[in-house]
N, C-alpha and C positions, 0 to 999 in steps of 0.2 A: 236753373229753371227761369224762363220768362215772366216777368211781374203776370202777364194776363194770365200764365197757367197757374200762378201760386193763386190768383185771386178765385181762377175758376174750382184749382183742389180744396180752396177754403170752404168755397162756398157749396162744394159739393159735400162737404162735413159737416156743413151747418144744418143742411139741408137733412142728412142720414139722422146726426144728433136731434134738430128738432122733429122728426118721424118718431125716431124712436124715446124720448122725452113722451112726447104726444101718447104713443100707445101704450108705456110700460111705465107710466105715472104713477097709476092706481096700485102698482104692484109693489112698488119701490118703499124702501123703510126713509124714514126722515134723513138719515147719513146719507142714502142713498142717491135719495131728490135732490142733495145738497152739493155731492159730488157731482149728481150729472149737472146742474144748474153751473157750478164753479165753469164747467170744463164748453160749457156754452159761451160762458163770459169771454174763456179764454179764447177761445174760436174766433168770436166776433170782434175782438179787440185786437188781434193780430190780423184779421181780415181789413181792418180800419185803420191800423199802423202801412200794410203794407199801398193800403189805397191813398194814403197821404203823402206817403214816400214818395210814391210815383208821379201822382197829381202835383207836387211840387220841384220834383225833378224837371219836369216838362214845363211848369212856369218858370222856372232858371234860365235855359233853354231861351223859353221868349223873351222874356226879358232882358238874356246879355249879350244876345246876338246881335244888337241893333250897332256893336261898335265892330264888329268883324267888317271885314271886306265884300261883296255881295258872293262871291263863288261860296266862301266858308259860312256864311248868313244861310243858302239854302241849304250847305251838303250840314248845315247842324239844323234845319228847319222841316228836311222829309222825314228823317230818321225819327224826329218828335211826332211829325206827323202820323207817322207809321205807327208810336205807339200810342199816342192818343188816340186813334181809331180803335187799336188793339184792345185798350184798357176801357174805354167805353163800351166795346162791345161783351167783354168779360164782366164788367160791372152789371151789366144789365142782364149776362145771359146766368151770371153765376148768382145771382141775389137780387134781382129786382131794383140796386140800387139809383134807384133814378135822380139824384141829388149827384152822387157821383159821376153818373152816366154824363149830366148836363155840364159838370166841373170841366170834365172832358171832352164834348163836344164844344164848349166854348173854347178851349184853348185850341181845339185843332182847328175853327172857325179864326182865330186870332191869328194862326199858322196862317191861311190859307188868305186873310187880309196881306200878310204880312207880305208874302209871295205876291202878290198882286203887284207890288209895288218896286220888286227888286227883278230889274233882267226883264223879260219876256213876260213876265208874270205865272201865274198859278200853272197855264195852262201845262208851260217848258215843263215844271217844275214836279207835278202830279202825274201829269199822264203816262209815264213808267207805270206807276204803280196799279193801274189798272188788268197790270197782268202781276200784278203779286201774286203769291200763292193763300194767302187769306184773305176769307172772302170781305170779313169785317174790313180791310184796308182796301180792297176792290171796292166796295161800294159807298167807303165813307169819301173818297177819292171821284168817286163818280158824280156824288152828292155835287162836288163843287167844280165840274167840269160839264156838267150835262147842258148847262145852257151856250157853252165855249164850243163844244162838238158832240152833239148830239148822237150823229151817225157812227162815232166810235165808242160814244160811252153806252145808250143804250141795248145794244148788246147784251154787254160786260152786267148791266145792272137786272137785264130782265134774268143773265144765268143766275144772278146770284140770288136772285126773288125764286126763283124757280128751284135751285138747290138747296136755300137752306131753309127749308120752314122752320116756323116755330122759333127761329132765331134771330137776333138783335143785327144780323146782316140782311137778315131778306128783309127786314121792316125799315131797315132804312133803305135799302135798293126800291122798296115800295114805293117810300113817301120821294123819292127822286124821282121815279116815274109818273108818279102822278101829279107832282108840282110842275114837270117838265108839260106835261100834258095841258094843266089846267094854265100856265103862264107861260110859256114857252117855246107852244108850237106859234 
């Protein structure tokens, strides 16, 4: 299973757990409040193991690439990208963690200096990924390409505003379009 999907099953448990905490409180014998309370802890504490795993995995990453050769610098630099986009947008869609969400968006902001710098820059480097098949890497991808080629990212960014309400994709496809709007045209 993918770090975003264990992050998103955690935090769809956390979510079910504290519903049902919430409504069956009053009902519950002190054992009972006690067990469900342990089994929250446990929830959240592996949801937090697995979000540091990751989030560190991906600072590795940036930080030991700088001695590779530049072809192996990006082919180990999108891959991180991809899941830093991945794990921010599962942070924020699966728990509201936004301390995480931002851990994440800074390193895939770091990724995305980094690329700047090596080859062609960001643009060689990214603009694949705007036909990914997840929408969170289409538009975290878009985020940092939109001022580079407007006429092919925003497209890619208006579907992704357009297909996923309610979701940590279309709100960043949002704030692309509107940043691109307000500074850009």
């Amino acid at each position: 299973m993918e770090p975003d999907q264990s992050l998103e099953q955690l935090g769809e448990e956390l979510n079910v757990w504290y519903v049902g905490f919430v409504y069956n409180n009053e009902f519950m014998n002190d054992v009972e409040r006690e067990a469900t309370r342990q089994r929250g802890r446990a929830l959240l504490s592996e949801f937090k193991r697995v979000k540091e795993e990751n989030l560190a995995a991906l600072r590795i990453v940036v930080n030991q690439q700088a001695s590779m050769p530049n072809e192996e610098r990006v082919a180990a630099l999108v891959p991180a990208f991809v899941s830093g986009s991945k794990l921010a947008g599962a942070l924020s869609d699966a728990l509201s963690d936004t301390d995480g969400v931002w851990d994440a968006v800074r390193i895939t902001d770091a990724i995305a200096v980094i690329l700047d710098g090596i080859g062609s820059g960001r643009q060689e480097a990214l603009a694949p990924l705007l036909e990914h098949p997840d929408p969170r890497v289409r538009a975290s991808a878009g985020c940092y390409l939109v001022a580079q080629m407007p006429d092919r990212v925003l497209p890619v960014l208006r579907e992704v505003w357009e297909s996923q309400h309610g979701k940590s994709a279309a709100l960043t496809a949002h704030f692309a379009i509107r940043g691109w709007e307000l500074d850009g045209k």
